[in-house]
GULO-654552 format. One record per residue: residue number from 1; chain; x negated, y, z negated of N, C-alpha, C in turn. Coordinates in steps of 0.2 Angstrom, whole numbers, padded with zeros to 4 digits. Layout:
GULO-654552
+-----+--------+-------+-------+-------+-------+-------+-------+-------+-------+-------+
! num ! chaine !   npx !   npy !   npz !  capx !  capy !  capz !   cpx !   cpy !   cpz !
+-----+--------+-------+-------+-------+-------+-------+-------+-------+-------+-------+
! NUM !      A !     X !     Y !     Z !     X !     Y !     Z !     X !     Y !     Z !
...
+-----+--------+-------+-------+-------+-------+-------+-------+-------+-------+-------+
end
This chain:
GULO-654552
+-----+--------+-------+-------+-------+-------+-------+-------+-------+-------+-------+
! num ! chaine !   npx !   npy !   npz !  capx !  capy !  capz !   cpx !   cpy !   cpz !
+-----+--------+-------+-------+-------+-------+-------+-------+-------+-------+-------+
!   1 !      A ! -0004 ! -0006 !  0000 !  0000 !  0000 !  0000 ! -0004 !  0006 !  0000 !
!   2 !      A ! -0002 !  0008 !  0004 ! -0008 !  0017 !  0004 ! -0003 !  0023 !  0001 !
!   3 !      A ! -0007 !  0026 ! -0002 ! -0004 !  0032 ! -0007 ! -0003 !  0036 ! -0004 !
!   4 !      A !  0001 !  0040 ! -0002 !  0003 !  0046 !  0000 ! -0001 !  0053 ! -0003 !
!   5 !      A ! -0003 !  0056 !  0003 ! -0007 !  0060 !  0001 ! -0002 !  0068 ! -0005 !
!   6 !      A ! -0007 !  0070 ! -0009 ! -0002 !  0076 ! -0015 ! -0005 !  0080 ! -0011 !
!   7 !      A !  0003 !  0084 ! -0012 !  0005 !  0091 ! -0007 !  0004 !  0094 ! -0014 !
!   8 !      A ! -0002 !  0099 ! -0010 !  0000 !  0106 ! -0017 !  0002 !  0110 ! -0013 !
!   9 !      A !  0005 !  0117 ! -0018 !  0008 !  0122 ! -0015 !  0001 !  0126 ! -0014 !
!  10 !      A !  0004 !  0129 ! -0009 ! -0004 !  0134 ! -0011 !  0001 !  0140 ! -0006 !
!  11 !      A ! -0001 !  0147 ! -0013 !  0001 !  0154 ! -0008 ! -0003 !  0157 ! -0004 !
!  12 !      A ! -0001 !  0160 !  0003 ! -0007 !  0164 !  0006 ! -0002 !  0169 !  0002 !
!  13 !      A ! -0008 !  0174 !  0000 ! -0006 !  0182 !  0001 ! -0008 !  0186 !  0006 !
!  14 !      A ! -0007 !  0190 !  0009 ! -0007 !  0192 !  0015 ! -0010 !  0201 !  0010 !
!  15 !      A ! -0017 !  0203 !  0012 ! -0018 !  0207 !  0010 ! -0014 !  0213 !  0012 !
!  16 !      A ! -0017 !  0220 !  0007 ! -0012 !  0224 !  0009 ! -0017 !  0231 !  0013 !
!  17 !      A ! -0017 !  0233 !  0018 ! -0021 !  0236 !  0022 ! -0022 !  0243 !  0018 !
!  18 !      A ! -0029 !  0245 !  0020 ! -0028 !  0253 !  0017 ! -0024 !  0256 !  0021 !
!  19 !      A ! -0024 !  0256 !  0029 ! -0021 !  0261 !  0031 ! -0013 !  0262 !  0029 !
!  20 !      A ! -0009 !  0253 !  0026 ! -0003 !  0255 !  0025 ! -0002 !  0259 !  0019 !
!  21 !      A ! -0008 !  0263 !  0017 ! -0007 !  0266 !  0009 ! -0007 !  0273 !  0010 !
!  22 !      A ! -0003 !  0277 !  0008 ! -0001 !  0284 !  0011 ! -0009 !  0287 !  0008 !
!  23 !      A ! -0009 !  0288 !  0002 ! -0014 !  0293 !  0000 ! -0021 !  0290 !  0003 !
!  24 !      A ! -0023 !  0285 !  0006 ! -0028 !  0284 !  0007 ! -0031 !  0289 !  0016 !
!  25 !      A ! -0032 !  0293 !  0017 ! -0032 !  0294 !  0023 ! -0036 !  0293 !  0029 !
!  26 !      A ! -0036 !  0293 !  0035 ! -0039 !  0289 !  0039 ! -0045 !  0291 !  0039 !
!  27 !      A ! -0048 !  0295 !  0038 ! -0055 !  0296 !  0037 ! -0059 !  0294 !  0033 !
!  28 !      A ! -0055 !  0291 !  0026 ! -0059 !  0287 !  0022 ! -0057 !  0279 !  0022 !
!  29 !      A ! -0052 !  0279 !  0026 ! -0054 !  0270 !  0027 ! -0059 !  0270 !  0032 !
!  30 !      A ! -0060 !  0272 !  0038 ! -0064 !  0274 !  0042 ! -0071 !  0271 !  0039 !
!  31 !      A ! -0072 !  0277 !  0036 ! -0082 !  0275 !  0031 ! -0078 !  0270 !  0027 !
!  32 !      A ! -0075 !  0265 !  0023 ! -0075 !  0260 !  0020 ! -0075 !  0253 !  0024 !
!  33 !      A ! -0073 !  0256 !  0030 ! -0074 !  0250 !  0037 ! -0082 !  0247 !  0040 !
!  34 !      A ! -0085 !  0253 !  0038 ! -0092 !  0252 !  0036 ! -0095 !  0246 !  0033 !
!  35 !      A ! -0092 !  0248 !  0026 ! -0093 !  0242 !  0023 ! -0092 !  0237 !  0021 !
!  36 !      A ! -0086 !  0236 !  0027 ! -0079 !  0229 !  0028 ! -0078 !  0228 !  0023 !
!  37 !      A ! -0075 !  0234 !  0020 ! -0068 !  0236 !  0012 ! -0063 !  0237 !  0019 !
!  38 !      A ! -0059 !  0233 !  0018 ! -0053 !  0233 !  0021 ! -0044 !  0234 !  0019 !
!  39 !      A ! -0046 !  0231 !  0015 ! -0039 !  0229 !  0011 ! -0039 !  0233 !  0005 !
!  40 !      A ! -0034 !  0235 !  0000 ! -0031 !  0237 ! -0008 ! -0036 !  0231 ! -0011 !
!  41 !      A ! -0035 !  0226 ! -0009 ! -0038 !  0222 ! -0013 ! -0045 !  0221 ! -0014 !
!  42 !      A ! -0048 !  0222 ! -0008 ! -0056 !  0223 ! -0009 ! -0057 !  0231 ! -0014 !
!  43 !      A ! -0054 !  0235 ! -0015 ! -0056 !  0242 ! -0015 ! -0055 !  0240 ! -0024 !
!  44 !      A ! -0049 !  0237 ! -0026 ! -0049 !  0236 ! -0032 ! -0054 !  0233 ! -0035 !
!  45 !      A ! -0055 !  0226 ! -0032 ! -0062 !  0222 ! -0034 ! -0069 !  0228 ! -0035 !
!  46 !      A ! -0070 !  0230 ! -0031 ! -0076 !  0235 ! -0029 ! -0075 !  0241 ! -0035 !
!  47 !      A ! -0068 !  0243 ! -0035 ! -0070 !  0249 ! -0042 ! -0070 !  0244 ! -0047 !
!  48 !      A ! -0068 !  0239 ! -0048 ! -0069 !  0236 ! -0057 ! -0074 !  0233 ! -0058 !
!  49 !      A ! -0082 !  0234 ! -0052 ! -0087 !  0232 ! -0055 ! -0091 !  0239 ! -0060 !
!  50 !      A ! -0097 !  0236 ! -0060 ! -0101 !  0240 ! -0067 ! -0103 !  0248 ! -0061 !
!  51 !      A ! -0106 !  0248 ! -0057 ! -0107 !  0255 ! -0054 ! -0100 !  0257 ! -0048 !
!  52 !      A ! -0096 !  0251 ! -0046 ! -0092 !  0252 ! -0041 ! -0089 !  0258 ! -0039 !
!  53 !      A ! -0086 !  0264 ! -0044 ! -0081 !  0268 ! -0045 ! -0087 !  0274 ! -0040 !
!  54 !      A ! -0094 !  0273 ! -0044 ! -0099 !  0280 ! -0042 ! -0100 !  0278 ! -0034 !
!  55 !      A ! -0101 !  0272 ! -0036 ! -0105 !  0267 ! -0026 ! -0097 !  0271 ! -0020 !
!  56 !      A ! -0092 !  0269 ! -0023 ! -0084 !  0269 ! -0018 ! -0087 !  0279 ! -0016 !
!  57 !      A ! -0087 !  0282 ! -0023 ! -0086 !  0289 ! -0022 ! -0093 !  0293 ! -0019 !
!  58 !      A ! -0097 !  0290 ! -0018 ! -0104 !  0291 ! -0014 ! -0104 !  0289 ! -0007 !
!  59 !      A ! -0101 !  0285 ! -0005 ! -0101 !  0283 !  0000 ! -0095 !  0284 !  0003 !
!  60 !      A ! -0091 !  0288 !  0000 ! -0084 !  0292 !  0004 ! -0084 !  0299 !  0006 !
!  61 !      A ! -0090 !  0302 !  0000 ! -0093 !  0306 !  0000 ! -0087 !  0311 ! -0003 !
!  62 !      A ! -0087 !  0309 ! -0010 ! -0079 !  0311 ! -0013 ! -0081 !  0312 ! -0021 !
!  63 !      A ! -0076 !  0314 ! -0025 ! -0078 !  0315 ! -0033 ! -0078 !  0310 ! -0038 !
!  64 !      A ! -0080 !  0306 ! -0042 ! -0078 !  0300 ! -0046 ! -0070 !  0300 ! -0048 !
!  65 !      A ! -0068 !  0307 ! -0050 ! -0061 !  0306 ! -0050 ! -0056 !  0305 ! -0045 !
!  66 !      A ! -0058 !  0307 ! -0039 ! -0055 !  0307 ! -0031 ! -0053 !  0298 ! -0029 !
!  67 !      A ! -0060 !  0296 ! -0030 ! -0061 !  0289 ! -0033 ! -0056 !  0286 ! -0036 !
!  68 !      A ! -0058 !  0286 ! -0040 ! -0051 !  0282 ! -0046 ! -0044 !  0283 ! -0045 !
!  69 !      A ! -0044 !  0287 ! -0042 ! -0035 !  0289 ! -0040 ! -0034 !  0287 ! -0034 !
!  70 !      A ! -0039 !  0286 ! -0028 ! -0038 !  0283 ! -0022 ! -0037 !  0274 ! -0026 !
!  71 !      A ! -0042 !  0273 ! -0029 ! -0043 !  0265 ! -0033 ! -0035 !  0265 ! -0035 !
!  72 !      A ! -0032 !  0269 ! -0038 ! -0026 !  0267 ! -0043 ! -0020 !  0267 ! -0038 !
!  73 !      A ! -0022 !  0271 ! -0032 ! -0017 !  0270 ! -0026 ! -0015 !  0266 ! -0024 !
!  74 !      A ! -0021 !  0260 ! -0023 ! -0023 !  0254 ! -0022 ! -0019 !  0248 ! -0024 !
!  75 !      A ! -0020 !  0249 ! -0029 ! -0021 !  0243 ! -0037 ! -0014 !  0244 ! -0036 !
!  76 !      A ! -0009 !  0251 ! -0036 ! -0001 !  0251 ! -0037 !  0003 !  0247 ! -0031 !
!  77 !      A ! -0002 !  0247 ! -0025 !  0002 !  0241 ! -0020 !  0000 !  0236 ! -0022 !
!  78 !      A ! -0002 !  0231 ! -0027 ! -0004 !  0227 ! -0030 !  0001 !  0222 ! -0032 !
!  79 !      A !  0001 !  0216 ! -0033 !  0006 !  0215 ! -0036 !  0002 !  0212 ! -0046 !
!  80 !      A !  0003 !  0213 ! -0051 ! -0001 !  0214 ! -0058 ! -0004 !  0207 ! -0059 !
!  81 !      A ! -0002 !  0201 ! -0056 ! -0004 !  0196 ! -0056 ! -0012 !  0197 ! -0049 !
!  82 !      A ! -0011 !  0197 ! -0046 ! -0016 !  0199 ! -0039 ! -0020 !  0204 ! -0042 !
!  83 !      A ! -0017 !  0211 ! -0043 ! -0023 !  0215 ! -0048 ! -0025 !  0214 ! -0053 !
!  84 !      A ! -0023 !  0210 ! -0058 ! -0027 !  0207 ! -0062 ! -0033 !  0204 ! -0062 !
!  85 !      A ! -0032 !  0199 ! -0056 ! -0037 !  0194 ! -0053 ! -0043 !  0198 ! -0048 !
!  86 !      A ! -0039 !  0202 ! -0047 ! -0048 !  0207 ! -0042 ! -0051 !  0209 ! -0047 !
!  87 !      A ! -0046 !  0213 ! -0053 ! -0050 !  0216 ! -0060 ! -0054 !  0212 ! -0064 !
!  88 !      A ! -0055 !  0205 ! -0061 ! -0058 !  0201 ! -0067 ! -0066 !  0199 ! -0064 !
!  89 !      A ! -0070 !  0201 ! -0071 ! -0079 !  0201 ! -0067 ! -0078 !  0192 ! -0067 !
!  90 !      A ! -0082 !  0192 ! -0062 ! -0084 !  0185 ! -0056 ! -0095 !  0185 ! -0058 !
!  91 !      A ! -0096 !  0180 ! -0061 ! -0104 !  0180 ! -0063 ! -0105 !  0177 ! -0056 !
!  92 !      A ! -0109 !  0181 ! -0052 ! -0114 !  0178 ! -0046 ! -0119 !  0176 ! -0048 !
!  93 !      A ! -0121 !  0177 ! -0051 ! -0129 !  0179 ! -0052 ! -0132 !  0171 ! -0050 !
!  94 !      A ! -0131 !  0165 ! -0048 ! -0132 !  0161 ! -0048 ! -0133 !  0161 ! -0041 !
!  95 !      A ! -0128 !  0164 ! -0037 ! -0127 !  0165 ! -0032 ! -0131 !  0167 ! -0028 !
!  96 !      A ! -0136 !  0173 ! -0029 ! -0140 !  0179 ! -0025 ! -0133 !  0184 ! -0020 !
!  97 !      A ! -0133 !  0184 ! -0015 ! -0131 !  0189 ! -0010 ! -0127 !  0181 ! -0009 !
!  98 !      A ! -0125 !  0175 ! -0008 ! -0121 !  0171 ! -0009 ! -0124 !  0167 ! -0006 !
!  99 !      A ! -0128 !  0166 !  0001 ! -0128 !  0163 !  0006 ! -0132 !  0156 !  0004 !
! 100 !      A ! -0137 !  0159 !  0000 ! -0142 !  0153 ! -0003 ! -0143 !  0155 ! -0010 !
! 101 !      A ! -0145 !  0148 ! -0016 ! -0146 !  0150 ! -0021 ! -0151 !  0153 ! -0022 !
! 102 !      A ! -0151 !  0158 ! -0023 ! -0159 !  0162 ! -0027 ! -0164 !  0157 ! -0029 !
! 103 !      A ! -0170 !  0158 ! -0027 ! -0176 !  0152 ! -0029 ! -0176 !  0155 ! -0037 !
! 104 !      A ! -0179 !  0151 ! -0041 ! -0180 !  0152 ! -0050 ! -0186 !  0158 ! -0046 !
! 105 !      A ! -0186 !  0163 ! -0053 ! -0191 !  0165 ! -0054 ! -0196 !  0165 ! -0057 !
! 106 !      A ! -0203 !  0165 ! -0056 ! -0209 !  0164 ! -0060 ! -0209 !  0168 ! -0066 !
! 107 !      A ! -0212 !  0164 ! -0068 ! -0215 !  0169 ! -0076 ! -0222 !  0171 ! -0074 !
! 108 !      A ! -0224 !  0177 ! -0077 ! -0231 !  0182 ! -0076 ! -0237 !  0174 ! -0078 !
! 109 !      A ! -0235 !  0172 ! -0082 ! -0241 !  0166 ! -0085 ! -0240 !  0162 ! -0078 !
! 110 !      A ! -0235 !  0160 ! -0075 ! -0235 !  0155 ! -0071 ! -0238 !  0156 ! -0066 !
! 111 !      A ! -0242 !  0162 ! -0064 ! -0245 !  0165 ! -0058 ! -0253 !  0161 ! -0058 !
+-----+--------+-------+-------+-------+-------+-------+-------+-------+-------+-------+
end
């Protein structure tokens, strides 16, 4: 007898586009296309890191607070379960830049 294989459910969500977000305007998704920040969701993720808020407002060329209120325009097309999950730090550090594990690093003695 062969088992039937288990159905999970699984949800897509369907990001939500800057452009569909009024205050966001086109000139500043423009340069965040740059840096393939695309969605409310990426931009959430990206201000809830450690420098995220100052990196978004530098690279928009805009004020930290300009910042944060575009992020919070973001975050409110959200649904509280989704922006909860972007808002939560993710340790990479294992990771590197993702593609490969980082080699260990030496100690000064091991040289």
């Amino acid at each position: 007898m062969v088992a039937e294989p288990v159905k999970s459910e699984t949800h897509k969500v369907k990001d939500v586009p800057l452009e569909s977000i009024d205050e966001w305007p086109p000139e500043l998704v423009a340069k965040l296309k740059e840096l393939w920040i695309t969605s409310a969701e990426q931009v959430v993720a990206a201000g809830a890191t450690a420098s995220g808020i100052s990196a978004l407002a530098e690279h928009l060329n805009i004020s930290e607070d300009q910042a944060t209120r575009l992020i919070a325009a973001a975050r409110s097309r959200l649904s509280p379960e989704v922006a909860a999950e972007m808002e939560t730090p993710v340790d990479t550090s294992d990771y590197g830049i993702g593609a490969i594990k980082p080699p260990k690093r030496r100690r000064k003695t091991d040289e």
